[in-house]
C-alpha positions in Angstrom: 124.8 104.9 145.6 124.4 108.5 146.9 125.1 111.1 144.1 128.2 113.5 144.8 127.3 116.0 142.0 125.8 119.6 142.7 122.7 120.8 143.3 121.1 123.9 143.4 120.5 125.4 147.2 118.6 128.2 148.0 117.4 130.5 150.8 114.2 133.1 151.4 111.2 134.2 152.0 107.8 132.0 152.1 105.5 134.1 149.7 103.2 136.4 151.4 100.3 133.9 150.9 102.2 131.6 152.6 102.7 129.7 149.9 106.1 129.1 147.6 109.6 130.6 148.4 110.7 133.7 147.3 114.7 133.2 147.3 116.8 135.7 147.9 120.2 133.5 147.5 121.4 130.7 145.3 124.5 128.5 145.4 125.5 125.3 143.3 126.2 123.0 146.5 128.3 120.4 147.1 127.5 117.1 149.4 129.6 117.8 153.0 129.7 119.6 155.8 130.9 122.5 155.3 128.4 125.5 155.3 126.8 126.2 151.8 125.0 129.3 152.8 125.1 131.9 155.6 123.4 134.8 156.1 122.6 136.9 159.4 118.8 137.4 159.6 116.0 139.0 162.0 113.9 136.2 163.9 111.1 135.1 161.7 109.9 132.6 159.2 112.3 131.6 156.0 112.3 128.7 153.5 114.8 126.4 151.7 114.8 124.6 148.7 117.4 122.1 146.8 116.8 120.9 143.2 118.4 119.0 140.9 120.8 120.6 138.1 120.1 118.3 135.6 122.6 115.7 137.1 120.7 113.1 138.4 119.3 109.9 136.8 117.8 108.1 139.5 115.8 109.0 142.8 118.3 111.0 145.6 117.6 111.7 149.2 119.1 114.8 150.4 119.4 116.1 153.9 120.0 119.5 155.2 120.9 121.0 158.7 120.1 124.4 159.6 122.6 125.6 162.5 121.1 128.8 164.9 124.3 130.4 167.0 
C-alpha cells in the first residue's frame, strides 16, 4: 500500500557542472494535490528532488507534476 507519510521536497538549481541540485527551497510534503511548492522563476533549467524522512520501510513510488501558467 502507498505510504501517506511526508517526505522531503525540494526545488533549485542543477550545479554549475551540470551535475547535482543546488536547492534553494525545502518543504516536508504531504501526498495530494495541492501545490507543495511555488515559486515565480526566469525561463531556464531547475531541478527537483524528494527523499525520504526516515519514514519509510519498504520501496515507494512517487510521482510529481510540474504545472507552467
Amino acid at each position: 500500500a502507498p505510504s501517506t507519510g511526508p517526505v522531503g521536497l525540494a526545488f533549485g538549481l542543477p550545479g554549475t557542472d551540470g551535475s547535482g541540485c543546488q536547492f534553494a527551497k525545502v518543504v516536508t510534503a504531504r501526498p495530494g494535490t495541492t501545490p507543495q511548492i511555488t515559486a515565480q522563476v526566469d525561463a531556464g533549467f531547475y531541478c527537483m528532488g524528494i527523499f525520504d524522512l526516515g519514514n519509510f520501510t519498504t520501496v515507494q513510488n512517487f510521482s510529481i507534476t510540474i504545472v507552467n501558467p
